[in-house]
C-alpha positions as CSV (number, residue, x, y, z in Angstrom):
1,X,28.0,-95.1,55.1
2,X,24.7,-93.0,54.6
3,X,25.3,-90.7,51.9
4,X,22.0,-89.0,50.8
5,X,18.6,-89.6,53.2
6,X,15.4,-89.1,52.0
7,X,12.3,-89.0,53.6
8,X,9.5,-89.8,51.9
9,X,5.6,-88.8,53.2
10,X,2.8,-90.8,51.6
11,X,-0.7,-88.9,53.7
12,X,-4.3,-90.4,53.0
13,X,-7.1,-88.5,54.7
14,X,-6.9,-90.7,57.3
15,X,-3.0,-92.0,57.6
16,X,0.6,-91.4,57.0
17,X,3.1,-94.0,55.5
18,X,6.7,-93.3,55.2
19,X,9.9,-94.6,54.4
20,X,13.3,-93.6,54.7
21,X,15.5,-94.2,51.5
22,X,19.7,-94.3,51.6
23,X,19.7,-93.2,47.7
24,X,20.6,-93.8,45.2
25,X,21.7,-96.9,46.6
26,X,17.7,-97.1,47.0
27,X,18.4,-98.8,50.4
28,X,15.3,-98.5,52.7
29,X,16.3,-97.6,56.1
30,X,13.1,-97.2,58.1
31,X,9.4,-97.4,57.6
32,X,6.1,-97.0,59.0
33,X,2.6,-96.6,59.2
34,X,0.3,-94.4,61.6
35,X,-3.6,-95.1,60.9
36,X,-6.6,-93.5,62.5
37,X,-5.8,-90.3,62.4
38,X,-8.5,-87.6,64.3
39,X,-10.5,-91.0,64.5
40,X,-13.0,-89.9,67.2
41,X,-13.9,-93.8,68.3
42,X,-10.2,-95.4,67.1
43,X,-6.8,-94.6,68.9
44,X,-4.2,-93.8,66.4
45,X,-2.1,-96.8,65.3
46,X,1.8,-96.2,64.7
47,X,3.5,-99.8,62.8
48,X,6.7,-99.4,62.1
49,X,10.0,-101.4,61.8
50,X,13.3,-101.7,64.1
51,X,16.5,-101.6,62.8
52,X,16.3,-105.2,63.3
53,X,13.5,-105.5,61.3
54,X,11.4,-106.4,64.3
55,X,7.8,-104.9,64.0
56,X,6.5,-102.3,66.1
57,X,2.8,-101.3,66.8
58,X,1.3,-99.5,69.3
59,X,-1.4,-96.6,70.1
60,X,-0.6,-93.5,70.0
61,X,-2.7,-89.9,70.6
62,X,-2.7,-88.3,67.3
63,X,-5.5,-85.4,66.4
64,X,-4.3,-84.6,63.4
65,X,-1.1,-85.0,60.4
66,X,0.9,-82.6,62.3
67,X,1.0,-84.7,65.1
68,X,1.5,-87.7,63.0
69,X,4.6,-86.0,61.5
70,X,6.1,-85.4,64.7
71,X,5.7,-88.9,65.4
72,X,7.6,-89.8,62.6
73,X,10.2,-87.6,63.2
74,X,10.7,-88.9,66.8
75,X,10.1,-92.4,65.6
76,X,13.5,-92.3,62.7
77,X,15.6,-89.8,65.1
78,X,14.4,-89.2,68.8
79,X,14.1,-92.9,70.0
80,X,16.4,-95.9,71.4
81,X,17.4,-97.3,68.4
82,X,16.1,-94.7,65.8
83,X,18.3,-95.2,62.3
84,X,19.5,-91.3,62.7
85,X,21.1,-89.7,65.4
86,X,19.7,-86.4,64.1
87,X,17.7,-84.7,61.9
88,X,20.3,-82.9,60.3
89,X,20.8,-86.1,58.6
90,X,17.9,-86.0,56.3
91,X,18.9,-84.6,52.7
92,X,15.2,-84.2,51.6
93,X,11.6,-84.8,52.4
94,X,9.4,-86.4,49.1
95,X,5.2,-85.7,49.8
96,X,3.0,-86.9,48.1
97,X,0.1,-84.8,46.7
98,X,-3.1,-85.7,45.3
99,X,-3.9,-83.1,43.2
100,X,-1.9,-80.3,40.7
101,X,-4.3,-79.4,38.5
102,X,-3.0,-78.0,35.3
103,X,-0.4,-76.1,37.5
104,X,1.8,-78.7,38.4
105,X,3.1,-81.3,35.5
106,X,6.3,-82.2,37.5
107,X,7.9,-82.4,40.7
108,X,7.5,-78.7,42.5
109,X,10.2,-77.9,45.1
110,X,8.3,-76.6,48.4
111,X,8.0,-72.4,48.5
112,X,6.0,-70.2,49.7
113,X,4.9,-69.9,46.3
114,X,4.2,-73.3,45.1
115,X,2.4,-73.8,48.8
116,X,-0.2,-70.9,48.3
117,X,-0.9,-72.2,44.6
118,X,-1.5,-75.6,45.8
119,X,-3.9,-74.2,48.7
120,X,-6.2,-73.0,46.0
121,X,-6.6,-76.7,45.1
122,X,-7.9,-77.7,47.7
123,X,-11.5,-78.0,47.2
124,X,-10.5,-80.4,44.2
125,X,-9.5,-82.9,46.4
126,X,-11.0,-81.7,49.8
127,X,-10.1,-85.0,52.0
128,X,-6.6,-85.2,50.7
129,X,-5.3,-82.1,50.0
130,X,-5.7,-80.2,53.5
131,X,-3.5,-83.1,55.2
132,X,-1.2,-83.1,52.2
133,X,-0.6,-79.6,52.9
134,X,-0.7,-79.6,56.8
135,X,2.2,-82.3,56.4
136,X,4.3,-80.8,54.4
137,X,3.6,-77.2,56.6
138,X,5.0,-79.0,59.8
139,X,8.3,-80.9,57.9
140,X,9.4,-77.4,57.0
141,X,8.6,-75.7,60.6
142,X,10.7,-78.7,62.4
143,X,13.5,-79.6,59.5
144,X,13.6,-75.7,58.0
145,X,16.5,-74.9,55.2
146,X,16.1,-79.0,54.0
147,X,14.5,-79.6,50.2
148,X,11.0,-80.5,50.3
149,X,9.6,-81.9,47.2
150,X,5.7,-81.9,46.6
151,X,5.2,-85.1,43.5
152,X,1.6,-84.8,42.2
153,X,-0.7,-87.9,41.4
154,X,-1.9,-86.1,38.1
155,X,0.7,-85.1,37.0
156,X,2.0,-88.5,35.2
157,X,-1.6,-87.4,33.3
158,X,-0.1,-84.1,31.7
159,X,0.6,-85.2,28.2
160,X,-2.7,-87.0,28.1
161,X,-4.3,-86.0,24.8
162,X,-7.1,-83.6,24.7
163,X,-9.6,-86.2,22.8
164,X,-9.4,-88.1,25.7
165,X,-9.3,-85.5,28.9
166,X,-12.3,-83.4,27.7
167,X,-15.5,-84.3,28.7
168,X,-18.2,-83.4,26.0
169,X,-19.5,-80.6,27.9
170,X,-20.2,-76.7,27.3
171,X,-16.2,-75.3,26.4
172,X,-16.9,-72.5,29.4
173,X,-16.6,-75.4,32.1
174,X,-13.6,-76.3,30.9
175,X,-12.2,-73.1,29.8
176,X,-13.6,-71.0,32.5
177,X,-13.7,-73.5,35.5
178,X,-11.4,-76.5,34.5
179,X,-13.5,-79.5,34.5
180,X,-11.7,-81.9,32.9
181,X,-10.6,-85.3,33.5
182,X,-7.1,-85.4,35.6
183,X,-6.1,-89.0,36.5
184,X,-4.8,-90.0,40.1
185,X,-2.8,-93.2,40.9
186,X,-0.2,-91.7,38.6
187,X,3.2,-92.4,41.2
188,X,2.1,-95.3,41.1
189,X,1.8,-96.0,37.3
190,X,5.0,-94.3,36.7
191,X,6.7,-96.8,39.1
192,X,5.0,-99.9,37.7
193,X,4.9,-99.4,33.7
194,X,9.0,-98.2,34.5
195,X,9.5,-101.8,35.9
196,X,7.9,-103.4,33.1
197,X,9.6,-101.5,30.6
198,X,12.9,-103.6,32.6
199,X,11.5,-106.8,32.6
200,X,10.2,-107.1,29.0
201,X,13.8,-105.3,28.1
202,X,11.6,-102.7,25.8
203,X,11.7,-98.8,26.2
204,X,8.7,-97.5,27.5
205,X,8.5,-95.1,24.1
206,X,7.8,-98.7,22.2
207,X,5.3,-100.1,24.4
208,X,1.3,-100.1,24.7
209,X,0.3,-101.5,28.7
210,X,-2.3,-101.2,29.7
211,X,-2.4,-100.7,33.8
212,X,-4.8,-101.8,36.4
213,X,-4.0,-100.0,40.3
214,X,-7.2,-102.0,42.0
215,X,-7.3,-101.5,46.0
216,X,-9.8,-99.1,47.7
217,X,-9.4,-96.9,45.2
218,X,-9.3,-98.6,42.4
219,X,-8.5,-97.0,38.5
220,X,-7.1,-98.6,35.3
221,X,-4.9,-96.7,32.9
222,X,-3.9,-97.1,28.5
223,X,-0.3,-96.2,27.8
224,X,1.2,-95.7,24.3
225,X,4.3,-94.8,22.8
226,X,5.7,-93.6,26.3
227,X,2.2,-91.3,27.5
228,X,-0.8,-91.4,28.6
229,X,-3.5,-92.3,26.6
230,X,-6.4,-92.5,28.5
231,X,-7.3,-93.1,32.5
232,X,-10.6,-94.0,34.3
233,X,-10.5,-92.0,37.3
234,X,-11.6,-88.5,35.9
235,X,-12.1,-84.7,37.2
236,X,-12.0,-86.3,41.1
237,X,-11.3,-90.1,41.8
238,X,-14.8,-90.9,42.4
239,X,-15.2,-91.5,38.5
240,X,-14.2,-95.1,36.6
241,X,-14.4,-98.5,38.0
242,X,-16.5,-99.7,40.6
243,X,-14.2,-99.3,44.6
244,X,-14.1,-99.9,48.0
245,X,-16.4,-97.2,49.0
246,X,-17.0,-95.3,46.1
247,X,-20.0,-96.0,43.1
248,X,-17.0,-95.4,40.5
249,X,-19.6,-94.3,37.4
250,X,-22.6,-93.2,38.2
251,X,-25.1,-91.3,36.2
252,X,-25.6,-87.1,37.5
253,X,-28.8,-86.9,36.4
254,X,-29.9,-89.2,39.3
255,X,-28.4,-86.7,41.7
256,X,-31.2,-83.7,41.4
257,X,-33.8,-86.9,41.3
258,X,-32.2,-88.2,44.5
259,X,-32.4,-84.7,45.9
260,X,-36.3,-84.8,45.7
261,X,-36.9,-87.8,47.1
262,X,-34.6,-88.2,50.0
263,X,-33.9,-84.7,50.9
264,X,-30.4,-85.2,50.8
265,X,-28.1,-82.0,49.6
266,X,-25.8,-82.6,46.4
267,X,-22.6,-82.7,49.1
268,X,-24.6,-85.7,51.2
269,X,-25.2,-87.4,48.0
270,X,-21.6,-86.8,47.2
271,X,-20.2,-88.5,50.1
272,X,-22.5,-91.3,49.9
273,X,-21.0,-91.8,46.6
274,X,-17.8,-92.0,47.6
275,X,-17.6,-93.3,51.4
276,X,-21.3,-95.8,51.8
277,X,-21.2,-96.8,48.1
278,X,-18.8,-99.4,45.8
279,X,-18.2,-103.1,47.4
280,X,-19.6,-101.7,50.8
281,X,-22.5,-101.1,49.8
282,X,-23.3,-104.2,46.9
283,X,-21.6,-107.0,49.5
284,X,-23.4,-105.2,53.3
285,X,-20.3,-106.8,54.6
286,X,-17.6,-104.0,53.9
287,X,-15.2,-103.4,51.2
288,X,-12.3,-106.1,52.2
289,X,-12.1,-108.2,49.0
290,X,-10.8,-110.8,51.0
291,X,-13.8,-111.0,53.2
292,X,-15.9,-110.5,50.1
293,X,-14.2,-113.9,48.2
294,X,-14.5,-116.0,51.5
295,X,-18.2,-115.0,52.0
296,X,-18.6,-115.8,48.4
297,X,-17.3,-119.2,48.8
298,X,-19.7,-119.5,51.7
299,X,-22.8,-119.1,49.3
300,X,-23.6,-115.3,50.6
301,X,-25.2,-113.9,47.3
302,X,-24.6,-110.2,47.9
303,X,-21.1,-110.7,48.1
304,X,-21.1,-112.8,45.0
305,X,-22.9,-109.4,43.2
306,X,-20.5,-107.5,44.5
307,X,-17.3,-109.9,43.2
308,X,-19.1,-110.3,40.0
309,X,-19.6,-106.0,39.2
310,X,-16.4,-105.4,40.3
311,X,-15.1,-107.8,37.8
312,X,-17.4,-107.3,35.0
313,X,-16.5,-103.0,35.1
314,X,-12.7,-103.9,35.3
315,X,-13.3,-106.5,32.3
316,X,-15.3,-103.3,30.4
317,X,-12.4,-100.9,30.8
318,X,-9.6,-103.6,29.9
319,X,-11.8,-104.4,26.6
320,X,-12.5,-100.9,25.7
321,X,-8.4,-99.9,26.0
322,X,-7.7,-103.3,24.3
323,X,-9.6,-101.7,21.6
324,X,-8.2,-98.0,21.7
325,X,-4.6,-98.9,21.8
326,X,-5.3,-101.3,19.0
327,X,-3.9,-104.5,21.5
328,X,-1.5,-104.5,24.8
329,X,1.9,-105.5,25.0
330,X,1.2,-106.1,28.4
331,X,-1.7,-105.7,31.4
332,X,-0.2,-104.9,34.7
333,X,-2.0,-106.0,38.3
334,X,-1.0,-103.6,41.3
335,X,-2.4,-102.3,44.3
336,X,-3.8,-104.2,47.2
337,X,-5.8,-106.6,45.3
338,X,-4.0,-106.9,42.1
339,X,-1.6,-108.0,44.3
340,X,-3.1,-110.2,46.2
341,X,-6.2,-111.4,44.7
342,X,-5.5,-114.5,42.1
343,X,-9.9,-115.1,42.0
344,X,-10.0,-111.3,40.6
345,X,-7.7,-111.6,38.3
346,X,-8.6,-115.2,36.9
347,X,-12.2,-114.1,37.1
348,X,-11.6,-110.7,34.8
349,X,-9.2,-113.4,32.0
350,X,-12.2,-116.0,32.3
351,X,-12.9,-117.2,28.4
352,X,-10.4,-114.7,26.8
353,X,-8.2,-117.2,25.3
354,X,-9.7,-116.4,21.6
355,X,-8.3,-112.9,22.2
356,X,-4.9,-113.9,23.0
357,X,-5.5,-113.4,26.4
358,X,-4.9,-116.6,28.9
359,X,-3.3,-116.8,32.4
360,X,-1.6,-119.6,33.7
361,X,-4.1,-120.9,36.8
362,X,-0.5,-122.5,38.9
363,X,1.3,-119.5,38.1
364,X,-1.4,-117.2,39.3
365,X,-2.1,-118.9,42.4
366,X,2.2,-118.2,43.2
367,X,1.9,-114.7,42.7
368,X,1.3,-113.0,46.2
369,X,2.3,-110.2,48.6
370,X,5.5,-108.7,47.3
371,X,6.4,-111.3,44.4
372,X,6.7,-109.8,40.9
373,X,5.9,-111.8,37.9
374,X,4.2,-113.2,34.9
375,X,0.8,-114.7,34.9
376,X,0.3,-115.5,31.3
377,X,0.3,-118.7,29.4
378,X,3.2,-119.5,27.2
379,X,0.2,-119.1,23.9
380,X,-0.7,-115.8,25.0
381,X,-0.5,-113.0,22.7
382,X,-0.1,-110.5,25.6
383,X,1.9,-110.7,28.9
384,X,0.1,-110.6,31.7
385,X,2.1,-108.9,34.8
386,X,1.9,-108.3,38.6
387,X,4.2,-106.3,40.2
388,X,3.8,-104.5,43.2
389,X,3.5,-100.7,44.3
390,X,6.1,-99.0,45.3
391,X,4.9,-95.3,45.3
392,X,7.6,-94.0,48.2
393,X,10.1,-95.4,45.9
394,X,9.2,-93.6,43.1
395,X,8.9,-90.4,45.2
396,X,12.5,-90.7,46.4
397,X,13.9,-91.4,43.1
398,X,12.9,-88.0,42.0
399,X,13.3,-86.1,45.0
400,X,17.1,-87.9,44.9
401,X,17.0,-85.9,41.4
402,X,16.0,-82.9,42.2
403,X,18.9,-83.1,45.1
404,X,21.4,-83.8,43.0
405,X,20.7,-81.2,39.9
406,X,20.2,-78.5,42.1
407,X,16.8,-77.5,41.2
């Protein structure tokens, strides 16, 4: 028997994932995926699963997230099939959202209110935040009266301390306009440090992880004594390691030299740095890693670069928070290729055996997909984890919370 549905909406600029959650059994009823969205040369693509588990894609005409939302909406209630026979069914709608500033440290129940003061953040995170907003808009206009729950990337980041958000810049910029370093990926990190803190049987409060969310986008994250101690991702996501499609850290002062000689304006430059640069632009193949580690094996040289910087700035970040936390209980892998990419992570543990760090080669190799487990040696000083994102999950959890308390 269904007792409390929610529905959870995960929007990139680009797509919409969700899943449908029976909590708190945390049974997941339905889920899907609708890519290409307002792709002028692409037709939308809808995946999805059947009741019976059997998988679903086809095309679909989708100009924007509102139309991907109504999509979803037929797909879990208006179909042959569908897991509801009505919308009225839904308890509550999770979203996430990119950015909450300093405004939002927690889960923020949709108003009118709490949807104006997130549309002022929009040119903080302008390819996300627009379609977060538009998606959460059109759940209220088609499922009105039903708790909608906005859960913010940054705000897992809110009792980060100040030594380490600040950037060593005039106090005005800061005080005046709020440059500061924020964090993203933090759903996800919330998720993945709560499921180590199970499997090492150790509260979160007496452990130091430090945790790497490598896909696309790609960021790595100290914790300590159950906070945040520092992140790599900064005032937008276009700062810390080196990604997909964006440079990661990349000197400003270039950016006014650049100006001069190409004629490009700062927001060209800006969007080079985060859409043509990263792996796409070191490998001239794209930003798969997979691609990347089979044209490596095939002797292509700029791939190799491109395998060998991504690993050497995760390997930087790893020794620098090694360092700050004063050692790791743990290192966690997530995220597309800390998921699925044993040559990244035995590449970024190469010769660290004298610093109590070792993986186990066999056991690395087994660890794909959705498996959750350790990669260490039995002789190393710190465990060495992957376990897979589960950001919806995390998103219903709370949502479930709110629900339940009322608030």
């Amino acid at each position: 028997m269904k007792k409390n549905l929610i529905l959870v909406l995960n929007s990139g600029s680009s797509s919409l994932k969700y899943k449908l959650f029976d909590m708190p059994e945390e049974d997941l009823i339905s889920s899907g995926l609708i890519e290409n969205i307002g792709d002028k040369h692409k037709r939308a693509v809808f995946s999805r699963k059947s009741l019976s588990q059997e998988k679903i894609r086809s095309e679909t005409n989708c100009k924007n997230h509102r139309d991907a939302v109504r999509l979803v909406f037929d797909a879990i209630a208006a179909t042959p099939g569908a897991p509801v026979k009505n919308l009225k069914e839904i308890s509550a709608v999770g979203h996430r959202v990119v950015h909450g500033k300093d405004i939002f440290t927690e889960p923020a129940v949709i108003s009118d209110e709490s949807l104006s003061q997130m549309k002022k953040l929009e040119d903080l995170a302008p390819l996300h935040m627009p379609v977060n907003i538009a998606c959460i808009e059109e759940c209220v206009e088609i499922i009105p009266g039903v708790l909608q729950v906005a859960h913010f990337d940054t705000s897992y980041y809110a009792g980060m301390p100040e030594f380490s958000y600040l950037y060593p810049v005039p106090a005005e910029w800061h005080d005046k306009y709020s440059v500061r370093r924020y964090g993203f990926h933090g759903i996800s990190y919330q998720y993945v440090n709560e499921k180590a803190s199970l499997i090492l049987n150790k509260p979160l409060s007496e452990l130091k992880l430090i945790s790497t969310h490598l896909g696309n986008g790609s960021s790595i994250t100290a914790f300590s004594q159950g906070r945040v101690l520092d992140t790599s991702m900064g005032f937008t996501p276009l700062e810390g390691l080196m990604m997909g499609t964006r440079a990661g850290y990349f000197d400003p002062a270039a950016i006014p030299y650049l100006i001069s000689k190409t004629g490009l304006s700062v927001e060209e430059i800006i969007a080079k740095l985060n859409n043509e640069s990263g792996m796409t632009a070191i490998s001239g193949i794209g930003r798969d890693m997979r691609s990347i580690i089979i044209a490596c094996k095939e002797g292509n040289m700029r791939a190799r670069l491109a395998f060998d910087m991504f690993v050497h700035t995760l390997r930087k970040y790893i020794g620098a928070y090694f360092f700050a936390l004063g050692g790791a209980d743990a290192i966690i892998f997530t995220g597309g290729i800390g998921e699925n990419s044993p040559e990244v992570r035995e590449a970024v543990f190469e010769n660290l055996a004298p610093l109590g760090l070792a993986i186990d080669k066999n056991a690395n190799l087994s660890i794909k997909g959705s498996k959750t487990g350790f990669i260490n040696t039995e002789t190393s000083k710190t465990k060495i984890i992957v376990i897979p994102a589960n950001e919806e999950l995390m998103i219903a959890r709370e949502t479930y919370n709110k629900l339940v308390s009322g608030s």
